[in-house]
C-alpha positions as CSV (number, residue, x, y, z in Angstrom):
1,X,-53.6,82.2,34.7
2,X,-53.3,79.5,37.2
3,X,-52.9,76.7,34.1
4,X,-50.3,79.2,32.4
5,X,-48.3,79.7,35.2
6,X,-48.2,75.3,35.6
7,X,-47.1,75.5,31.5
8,X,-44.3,77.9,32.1
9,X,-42.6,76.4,35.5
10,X,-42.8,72.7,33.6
11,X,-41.3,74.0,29.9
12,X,-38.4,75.1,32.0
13,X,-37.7,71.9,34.4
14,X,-38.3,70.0,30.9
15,X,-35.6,72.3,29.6
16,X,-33.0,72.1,31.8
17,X,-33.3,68.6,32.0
18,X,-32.4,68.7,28.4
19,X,-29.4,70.4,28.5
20,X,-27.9,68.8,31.9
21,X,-28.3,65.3,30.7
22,X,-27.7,65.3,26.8
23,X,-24.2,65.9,25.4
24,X,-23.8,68.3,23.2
25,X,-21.5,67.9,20.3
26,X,-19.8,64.2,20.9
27,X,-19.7,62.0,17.9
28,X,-17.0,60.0,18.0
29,X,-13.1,58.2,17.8
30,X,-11.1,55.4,16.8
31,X,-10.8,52.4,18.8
32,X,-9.7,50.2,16.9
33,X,-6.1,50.7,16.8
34,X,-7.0,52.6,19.8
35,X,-6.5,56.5,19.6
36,X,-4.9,58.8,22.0
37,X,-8.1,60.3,23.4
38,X,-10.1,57.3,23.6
39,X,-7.7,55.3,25.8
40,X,-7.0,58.6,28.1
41,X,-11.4,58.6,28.2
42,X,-13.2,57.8,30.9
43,X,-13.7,54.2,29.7
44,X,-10.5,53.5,27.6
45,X,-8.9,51.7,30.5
46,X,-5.1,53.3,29.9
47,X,-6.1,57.1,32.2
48,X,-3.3,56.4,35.0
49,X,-0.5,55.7,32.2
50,X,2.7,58.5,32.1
51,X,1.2,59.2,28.6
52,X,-2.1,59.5,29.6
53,X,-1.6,61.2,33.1
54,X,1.0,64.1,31.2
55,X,-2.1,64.7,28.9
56,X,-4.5,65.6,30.6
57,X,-1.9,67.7,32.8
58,X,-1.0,69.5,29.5
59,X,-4.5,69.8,28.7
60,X,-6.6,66.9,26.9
61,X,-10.6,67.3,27.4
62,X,-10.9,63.6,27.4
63,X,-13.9,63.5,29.1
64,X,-15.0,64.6,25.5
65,X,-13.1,62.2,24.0
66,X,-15.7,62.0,20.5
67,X,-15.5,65.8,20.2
68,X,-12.2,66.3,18.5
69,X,-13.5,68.3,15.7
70,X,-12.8,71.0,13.5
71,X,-15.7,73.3,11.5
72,X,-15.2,74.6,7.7
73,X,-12.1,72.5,7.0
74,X,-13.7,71.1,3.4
75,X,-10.7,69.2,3.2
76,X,-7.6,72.1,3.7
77,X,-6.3,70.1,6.3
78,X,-2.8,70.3,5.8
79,X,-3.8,74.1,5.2
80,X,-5.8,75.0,8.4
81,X,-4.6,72.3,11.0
82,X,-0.7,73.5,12.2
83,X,2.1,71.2,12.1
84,X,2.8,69.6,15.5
85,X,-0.9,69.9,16.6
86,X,-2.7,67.5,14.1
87,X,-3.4,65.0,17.3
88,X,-5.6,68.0,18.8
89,X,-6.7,69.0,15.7
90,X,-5.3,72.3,16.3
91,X,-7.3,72.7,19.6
92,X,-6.1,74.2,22.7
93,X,-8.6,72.3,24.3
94,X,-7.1,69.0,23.4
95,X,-3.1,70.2,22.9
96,X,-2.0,67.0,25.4
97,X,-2.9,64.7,23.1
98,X,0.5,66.4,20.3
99,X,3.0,65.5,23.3
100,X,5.9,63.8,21.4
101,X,6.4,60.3,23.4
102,X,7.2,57.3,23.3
103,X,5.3,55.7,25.7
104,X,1.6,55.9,24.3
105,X,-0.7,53.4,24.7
106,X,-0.1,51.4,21.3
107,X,-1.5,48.8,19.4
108,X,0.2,45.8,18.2
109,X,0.3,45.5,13.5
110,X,1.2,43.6,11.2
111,X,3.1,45.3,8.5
112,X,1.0,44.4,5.3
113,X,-1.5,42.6,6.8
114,X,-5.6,43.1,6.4
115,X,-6.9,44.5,9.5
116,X,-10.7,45.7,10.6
117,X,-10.5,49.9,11.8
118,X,-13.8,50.9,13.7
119,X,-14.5,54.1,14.5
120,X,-16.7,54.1,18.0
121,X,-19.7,56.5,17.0
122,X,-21.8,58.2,19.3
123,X,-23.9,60.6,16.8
124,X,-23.5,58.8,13.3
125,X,-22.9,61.4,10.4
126,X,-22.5,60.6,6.4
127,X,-18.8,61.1,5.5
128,X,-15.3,60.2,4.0
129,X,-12.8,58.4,6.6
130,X,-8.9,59.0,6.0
131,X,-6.4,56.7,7.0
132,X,-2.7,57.8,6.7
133,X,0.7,56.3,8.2
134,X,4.0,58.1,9.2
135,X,6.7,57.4,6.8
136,X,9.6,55.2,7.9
137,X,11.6,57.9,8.9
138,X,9.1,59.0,11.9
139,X,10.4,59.5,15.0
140,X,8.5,59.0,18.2
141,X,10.0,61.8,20.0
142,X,8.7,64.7,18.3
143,X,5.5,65.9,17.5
144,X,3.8,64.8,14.4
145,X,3.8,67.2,11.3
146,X,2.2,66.7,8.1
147,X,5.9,65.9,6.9
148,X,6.0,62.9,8.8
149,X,3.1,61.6,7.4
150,X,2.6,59.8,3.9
151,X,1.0,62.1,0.9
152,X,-1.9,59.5,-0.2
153,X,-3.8,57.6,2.6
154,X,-3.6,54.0,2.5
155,X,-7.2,53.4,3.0
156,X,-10.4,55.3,1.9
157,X,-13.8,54.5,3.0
158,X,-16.7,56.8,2.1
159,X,-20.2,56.0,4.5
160,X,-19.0,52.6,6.2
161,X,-21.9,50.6,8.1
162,X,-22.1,51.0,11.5
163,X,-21.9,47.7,13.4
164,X,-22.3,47.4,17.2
165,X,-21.3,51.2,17.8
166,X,-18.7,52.0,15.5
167,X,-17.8,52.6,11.8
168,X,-16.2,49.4,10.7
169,X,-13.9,49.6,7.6
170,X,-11.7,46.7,6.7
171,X,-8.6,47.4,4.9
172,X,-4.9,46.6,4.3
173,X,-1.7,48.2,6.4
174,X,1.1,49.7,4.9
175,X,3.9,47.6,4.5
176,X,7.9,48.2,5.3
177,X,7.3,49.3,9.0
178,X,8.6,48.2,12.1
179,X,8.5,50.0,15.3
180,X,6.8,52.8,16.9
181,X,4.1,54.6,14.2
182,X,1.1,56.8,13.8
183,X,-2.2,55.8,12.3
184,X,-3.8,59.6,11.3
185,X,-7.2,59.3,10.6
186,X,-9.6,62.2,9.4
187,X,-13.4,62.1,9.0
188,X,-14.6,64.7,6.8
189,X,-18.6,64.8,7.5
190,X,-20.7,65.3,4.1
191,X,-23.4,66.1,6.1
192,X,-22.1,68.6,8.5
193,X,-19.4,70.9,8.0
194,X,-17.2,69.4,10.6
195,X,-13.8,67.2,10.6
196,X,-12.3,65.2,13.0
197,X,-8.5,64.3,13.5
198,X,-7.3,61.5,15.3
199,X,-4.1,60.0,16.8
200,X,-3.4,56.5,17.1
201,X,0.0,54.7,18.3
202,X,0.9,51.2,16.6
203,X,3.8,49.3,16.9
204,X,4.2,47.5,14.0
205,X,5.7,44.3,13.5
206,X,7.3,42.5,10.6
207,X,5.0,40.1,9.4
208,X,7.2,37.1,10.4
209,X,6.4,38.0,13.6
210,X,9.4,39.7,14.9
211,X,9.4,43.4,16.4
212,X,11.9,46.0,16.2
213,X,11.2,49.4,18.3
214,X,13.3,52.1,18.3
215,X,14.4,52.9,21.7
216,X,13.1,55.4,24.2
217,X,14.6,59.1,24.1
218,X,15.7,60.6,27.2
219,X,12.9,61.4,29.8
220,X,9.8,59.3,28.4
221,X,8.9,56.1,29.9
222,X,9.5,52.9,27.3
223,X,7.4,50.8,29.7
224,X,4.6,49.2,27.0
225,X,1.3,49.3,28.8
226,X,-1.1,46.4,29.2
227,X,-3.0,45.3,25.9
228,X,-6.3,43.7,26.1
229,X,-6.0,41.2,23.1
230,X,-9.3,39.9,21.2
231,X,-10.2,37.5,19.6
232,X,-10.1,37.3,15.8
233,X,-13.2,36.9,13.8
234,X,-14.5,37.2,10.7
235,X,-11.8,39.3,8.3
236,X,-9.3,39.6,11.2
237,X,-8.9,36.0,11.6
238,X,-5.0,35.7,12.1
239,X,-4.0,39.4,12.4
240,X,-1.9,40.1,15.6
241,X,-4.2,41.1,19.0
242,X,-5.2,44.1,19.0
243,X,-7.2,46.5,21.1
244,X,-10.9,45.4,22.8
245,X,-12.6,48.5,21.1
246,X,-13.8,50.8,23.7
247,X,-17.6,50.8,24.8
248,X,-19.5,53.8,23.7
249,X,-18.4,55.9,26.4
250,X,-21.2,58.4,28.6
251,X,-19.7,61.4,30.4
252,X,-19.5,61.5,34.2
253,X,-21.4,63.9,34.8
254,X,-24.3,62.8,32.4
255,X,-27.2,60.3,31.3
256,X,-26.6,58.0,28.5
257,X,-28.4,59.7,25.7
258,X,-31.5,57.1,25.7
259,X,-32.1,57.7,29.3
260,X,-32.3,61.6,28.8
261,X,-34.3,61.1,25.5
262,X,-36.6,59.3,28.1
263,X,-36.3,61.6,31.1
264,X,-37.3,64.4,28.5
265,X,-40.2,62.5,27.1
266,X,-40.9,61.6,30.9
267,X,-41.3,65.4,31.7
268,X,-43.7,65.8,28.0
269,X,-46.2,63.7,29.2
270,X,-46.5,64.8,33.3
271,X,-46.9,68.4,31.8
272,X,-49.9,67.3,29.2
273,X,-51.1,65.4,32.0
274,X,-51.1,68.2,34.7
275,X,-52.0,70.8,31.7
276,X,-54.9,68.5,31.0
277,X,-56.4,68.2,35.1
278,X,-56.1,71.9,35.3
279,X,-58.3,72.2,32.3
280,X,-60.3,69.9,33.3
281,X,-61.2,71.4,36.5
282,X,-61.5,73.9,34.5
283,X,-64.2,72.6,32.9
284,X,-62.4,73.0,29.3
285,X,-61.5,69.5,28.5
286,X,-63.8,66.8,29.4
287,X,-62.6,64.1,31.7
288,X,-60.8,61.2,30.1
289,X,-59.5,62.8,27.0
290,X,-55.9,62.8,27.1
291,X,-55.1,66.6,26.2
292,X,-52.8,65.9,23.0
293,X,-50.2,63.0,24.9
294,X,-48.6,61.2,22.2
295,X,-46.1,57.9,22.2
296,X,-43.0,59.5,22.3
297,X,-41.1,55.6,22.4
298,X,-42.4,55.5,18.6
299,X,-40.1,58.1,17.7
300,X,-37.3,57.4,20.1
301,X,-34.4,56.0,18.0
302,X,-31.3,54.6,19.8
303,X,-27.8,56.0,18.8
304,X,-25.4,54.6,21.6
């Protein structure tokens, strides 16, 4: 009874452990261009912009900022998500993130040039990623409807590899833009049934170098914020700076997920071990057998 009781009392402090320090249902963003949600996260270094601070005042979860997902979509976007709520995906949670401004955090383009997208990742899933632009005759200053945006997208990548964290998909932008655009991207899983919907602010330049924006509407800060540029490598070499993607981003309030993999396997292995003394004293296992502890590090596998 005494060895029960022990089994019980440890299966819940091994539970709640689980569910206090693992996120449940984050998978991921774009951060490269950055997206709305990611630069108004925890980590994307742009929280105390106007934009930013008038999100989360309207209402932006971006302490979930990977989460921005839809179930049973199966690729009725522009049937199930409304107009003027495709930044937030259509959820209330996340309705901050459709605020028509111009003074979103934005990366810098080239119109027509190649350019390397990554998608941060924090549970990787099998799946298609969309990439549309607003058509020329976007406006900044109101909220983005399916009207706004080009039929076709201009890049399509089905299963990208994953490289340091994030989906990486190399591609070429649409050409004939200056000014203040949208990047909409939408990754329908294969191996889920969810979708995800994401806003990202460019400003794209012609590719002689000059940049024409249109100018602010009445109560929205133009004030550009701070960009971090990188440096180019690889298939970026000479595109325009452009956002340091974000790091994979952990929640407050939480563990990264390795270190509550490990707390939980932590807790596995002092509940054999106590299970086993009590049996042992017991007289039901003798000493020095190890009651059924197995390596849990073999079967750990790192996501973040």
């Amino acid at each position: 009874m005494a060895v029960r009781r022990t089994l019980a009392a440890l299966a819940a402090v091994a539970a709640i452990l689980l569910l206090t320090t693992v996120p449940a249902g984050a998978h991921g963003a774009p951060t490269s261009p950055l997206s709305r949600v990611a630069a108004c996260g925890p980590e994307g270094g742009r929280a105390d912009t106007p934009a930013c601070r008038a999100a989360i005042a309207e209402g932006a979860a971006v302490r979930e900022w990977d989460n921005i997902r839809v179930a049973r979509i199966d690729g009725r976007d522009r049937e199930r998500i409304p107009d003027g709520e495709l930044c937030s995906g259509g959820l209330s949670a996340y309705r901050g993130l459709d605020l028509p401004r111009t003074d979103w955090p934005a990366t810098t383009l080239t119109a027509g040039s190649r350019y390397t997208f990554r998608y941060r990742t924090t549970i990787p899933h099998r799946g298609t990623f969309r990439f549309y632009a607003t058509t020329v005759s976007y406006a900044p200053t109101r909220r983005l409807t399916w009207a706004d945006l080009e039929e076709k997208p201009f890049l399509t990548v089905t299963d990208p590899p994953i490289r340091d964290g994030a989906y990486q998909m190399s591609g070429r932008l649409p050409a004939g833009r200056t000014g203040r655009h949208i990047v909409y991207t939408i990754w329908q899983n294969s191996n889920t049934q969810d979708t995800y919907y994401s806003c990202s602010d460019v400003v794209f330049r012609s590719p002689s170098g000059s940049r024409t924006e249109r100018p602010a509407s009445a109560g929205a800060s133009a004030a550009a914020p701070r960009t971090v540029p990188r440096a180019a490598t690889g298939d970026q070499a000479g595109e325009p700076a452009a956002e340091v993607p974000v790091a994979a981003v952990t929640d407050a309030h939480t563990f990264p997920r390795p270190l509550a993999v490990g707390a939980a396997a932590g807790v596995t292995v002092l509940l054999a071990a106590l299970v086993a003394a009590r049996l042992r004293r017991a007289g039901s296992v003798p000493a020095g057998r190890p009651c059924g502890v197995r390596n849990h590090r073999a079967g750990r596998r790192r996501i973040w």
